[in-house]
C-alpha positions in Angstrom: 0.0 0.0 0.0 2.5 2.7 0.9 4.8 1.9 -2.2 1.4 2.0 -4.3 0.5 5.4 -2.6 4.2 6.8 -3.2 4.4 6.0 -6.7 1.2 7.8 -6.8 2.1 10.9 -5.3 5.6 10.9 -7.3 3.7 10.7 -10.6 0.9 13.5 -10.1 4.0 15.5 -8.8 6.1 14.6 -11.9 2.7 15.4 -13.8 2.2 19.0 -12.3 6.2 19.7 -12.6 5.9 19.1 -16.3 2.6 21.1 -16.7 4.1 24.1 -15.3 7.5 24.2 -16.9 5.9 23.1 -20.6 3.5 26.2 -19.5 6.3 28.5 -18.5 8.1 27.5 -22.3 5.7 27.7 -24.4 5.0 31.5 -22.4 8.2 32.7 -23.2 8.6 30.5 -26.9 5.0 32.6 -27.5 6.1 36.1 -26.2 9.0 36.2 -28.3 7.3 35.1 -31.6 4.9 37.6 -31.1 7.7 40.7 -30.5 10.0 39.4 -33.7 6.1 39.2 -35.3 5.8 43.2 -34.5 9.0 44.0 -35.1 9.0 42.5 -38.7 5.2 43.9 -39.6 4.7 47.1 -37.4 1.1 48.3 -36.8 0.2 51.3 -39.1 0.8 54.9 -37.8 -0.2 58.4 -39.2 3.1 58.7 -41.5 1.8 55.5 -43.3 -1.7 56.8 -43.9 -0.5 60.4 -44.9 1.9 58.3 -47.6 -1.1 56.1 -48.8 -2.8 58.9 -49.3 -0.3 60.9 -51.4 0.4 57.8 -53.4 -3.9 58.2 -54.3 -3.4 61.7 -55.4 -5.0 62.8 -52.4 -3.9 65.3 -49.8 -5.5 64.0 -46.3 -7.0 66.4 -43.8 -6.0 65.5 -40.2 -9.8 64.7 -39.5 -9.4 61.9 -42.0 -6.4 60.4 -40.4 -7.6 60.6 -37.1 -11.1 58.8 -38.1 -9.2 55.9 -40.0 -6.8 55.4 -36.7 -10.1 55.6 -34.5 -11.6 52.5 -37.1 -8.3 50.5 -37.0 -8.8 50.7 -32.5 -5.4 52.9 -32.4 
């Protein structure tokens, strides 16, 4: 019985060990996916609009760029 119960308790320990350091990796694995992610594609700012803009023909008025940042959530 106590060799039963301490195999037991040594694999649910094992278990939650593994859970929390494959947690912990794939954390960190994610986080630094996502920052090369942003670094490599970076969100769209005002200078980008303005340039899309002049590459329409179009001069934008600072009301327009402010209501296409307010529809992308920026």
């Amino acid at each position: 019985m106590v060799i039963l119960a301490s195999t037991f308790w040594t694999s649910v320990g094992s278990l939650v060990a593994g859970l929390i350091i494959g947690g912990l990796a794939a954390f960190f694995f994610t986080k630094r996916m996502f920052e090369k992610q942003i670094k490599e594609n970076p969100p769209i700012d005002e200078k980008m609009i303005r340039a899309m803009y002049m590459q329409m023909g179009r001069k934008p008025s600072e009301a327009q760029i402010r209501q296409i940042m307010k529809s992308m959530g920026q």
